[in-house]
C-alpha positions in Angstrom: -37.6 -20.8 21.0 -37.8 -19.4 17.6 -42.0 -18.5 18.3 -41.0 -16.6 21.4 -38.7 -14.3 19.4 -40.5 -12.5 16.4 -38.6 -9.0 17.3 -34.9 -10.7 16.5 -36.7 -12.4 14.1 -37.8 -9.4 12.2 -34.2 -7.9 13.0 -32.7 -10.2 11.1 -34.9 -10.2 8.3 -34.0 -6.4 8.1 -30.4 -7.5 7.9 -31.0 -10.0 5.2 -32.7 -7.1 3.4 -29.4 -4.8 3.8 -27.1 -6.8 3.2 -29.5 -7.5 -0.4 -28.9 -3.8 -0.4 -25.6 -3.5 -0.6 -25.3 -6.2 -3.3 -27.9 -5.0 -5.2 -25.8 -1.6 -5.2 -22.2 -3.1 -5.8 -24.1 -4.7 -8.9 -25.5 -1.4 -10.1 -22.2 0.3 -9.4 -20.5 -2.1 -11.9 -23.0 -1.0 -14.7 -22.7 2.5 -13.8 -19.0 2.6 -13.9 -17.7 0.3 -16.3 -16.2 -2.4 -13.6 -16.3 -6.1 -15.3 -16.3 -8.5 -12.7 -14.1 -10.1 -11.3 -12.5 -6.9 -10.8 -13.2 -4.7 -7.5 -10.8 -2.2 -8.2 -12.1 1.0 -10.7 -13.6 3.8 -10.1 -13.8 5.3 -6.9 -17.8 5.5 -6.2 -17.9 2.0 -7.0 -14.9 1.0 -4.8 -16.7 2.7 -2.0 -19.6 0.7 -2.6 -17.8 -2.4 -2.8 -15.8 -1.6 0.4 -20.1 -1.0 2.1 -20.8 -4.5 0.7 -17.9 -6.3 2.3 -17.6 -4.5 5.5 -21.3 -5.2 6.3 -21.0 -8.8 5.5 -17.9 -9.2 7.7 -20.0 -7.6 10.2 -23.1 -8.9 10.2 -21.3 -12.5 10.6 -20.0 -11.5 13.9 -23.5 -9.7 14.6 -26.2 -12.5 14.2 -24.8 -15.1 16.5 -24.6 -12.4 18.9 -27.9 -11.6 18.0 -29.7 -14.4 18.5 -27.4 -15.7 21.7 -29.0 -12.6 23.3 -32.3 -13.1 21.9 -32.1 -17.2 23.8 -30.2 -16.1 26.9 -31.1 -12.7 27.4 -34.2 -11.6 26.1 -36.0 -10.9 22.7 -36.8 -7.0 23.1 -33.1 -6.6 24.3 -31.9 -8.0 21.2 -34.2 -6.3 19.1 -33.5 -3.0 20.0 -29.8 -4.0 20.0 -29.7 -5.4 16.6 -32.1 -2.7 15.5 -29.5 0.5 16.2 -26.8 -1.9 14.7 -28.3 -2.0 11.6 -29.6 1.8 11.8 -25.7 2.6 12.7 -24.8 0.0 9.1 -27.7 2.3 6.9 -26.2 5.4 8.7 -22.4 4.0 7.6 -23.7 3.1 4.0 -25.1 5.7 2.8 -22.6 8.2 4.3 -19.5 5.8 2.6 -21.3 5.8 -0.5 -21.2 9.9 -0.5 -18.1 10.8 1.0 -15.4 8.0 2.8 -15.2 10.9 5.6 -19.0 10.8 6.3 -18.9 6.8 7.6 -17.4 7.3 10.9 -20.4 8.0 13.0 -22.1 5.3 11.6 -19.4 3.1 11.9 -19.5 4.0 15.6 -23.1 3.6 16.4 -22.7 -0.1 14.7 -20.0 -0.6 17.3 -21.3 -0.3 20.1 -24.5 -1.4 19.3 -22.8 -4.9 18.2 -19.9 -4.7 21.6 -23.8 -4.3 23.2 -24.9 -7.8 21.9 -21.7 -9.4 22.6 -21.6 -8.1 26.0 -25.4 -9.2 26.6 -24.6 -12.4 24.9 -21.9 -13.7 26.5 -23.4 -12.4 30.3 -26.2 -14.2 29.6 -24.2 -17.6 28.1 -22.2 -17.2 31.6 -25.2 -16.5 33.7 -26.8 -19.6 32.4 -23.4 -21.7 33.1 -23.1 -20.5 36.1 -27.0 -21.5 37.0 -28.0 -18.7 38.0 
């Protein structure tokens, strides 16, 4: 199964890559403004950027099994595409977060329904299968 889907493969990859991103910038945000872990609480910027880290990981574990159950059940290029505006809609979120709190919203958005997109596909095509159709 896993040769047949290089697109959702490749997805995920970029996901991986983000959610380095966002770790990477939590880590650079401590440097920058004097926040000694353990401590997530500071300066603003850097709570910002904290609050980007965690929200995308809380998301992207609801978003990969969805992923890859519509990569099996549905199709690869479905979940590609999918998965690919979710994590254009999570860069879009990020980097407007990491400006302004005000400027994550559409981002936010475009994440959402790109992820109730994978769910929906996900568990249609989970059902369809039950169902033997």
């Amino acid at each position: 199964m896993l040769a047949d889907t290089p697109l959702t493969a490749g997805v995920t990859l970029l996901i991986v890559l983000l959610m380095f991103g966002t770790c990477f910038a939590v880590g650079k945000g401590r440097h920058r403004y004097g926040v000694q872990a353990p401590a997530v609480t500071g300066h603003p910027a850097f709570e910002r950027l904290y609050r980007v880290q965690m929200n995308t990981l809380e998301w992207a574990a609801m978003t990969l099994p969805c992923l890859w159950l519509c990569a099996a059940y549905v199709s690869d290029p479905v979940a590609a595409a999918l998965g690919g505006l979710w994590l254009l809609g999570r860069v879009w979120y990020a980097v407007g977060y990491a400006r302004e709190p005000a400027l994550r919203a559409k981002g936010f958005t475009v994440a959402a329904l790109a992820f109730g997109g994978l769910g929906l596909a996900a568990g249609g095509g989970v059902v369809w299968r039950l169902l033997g159709a």
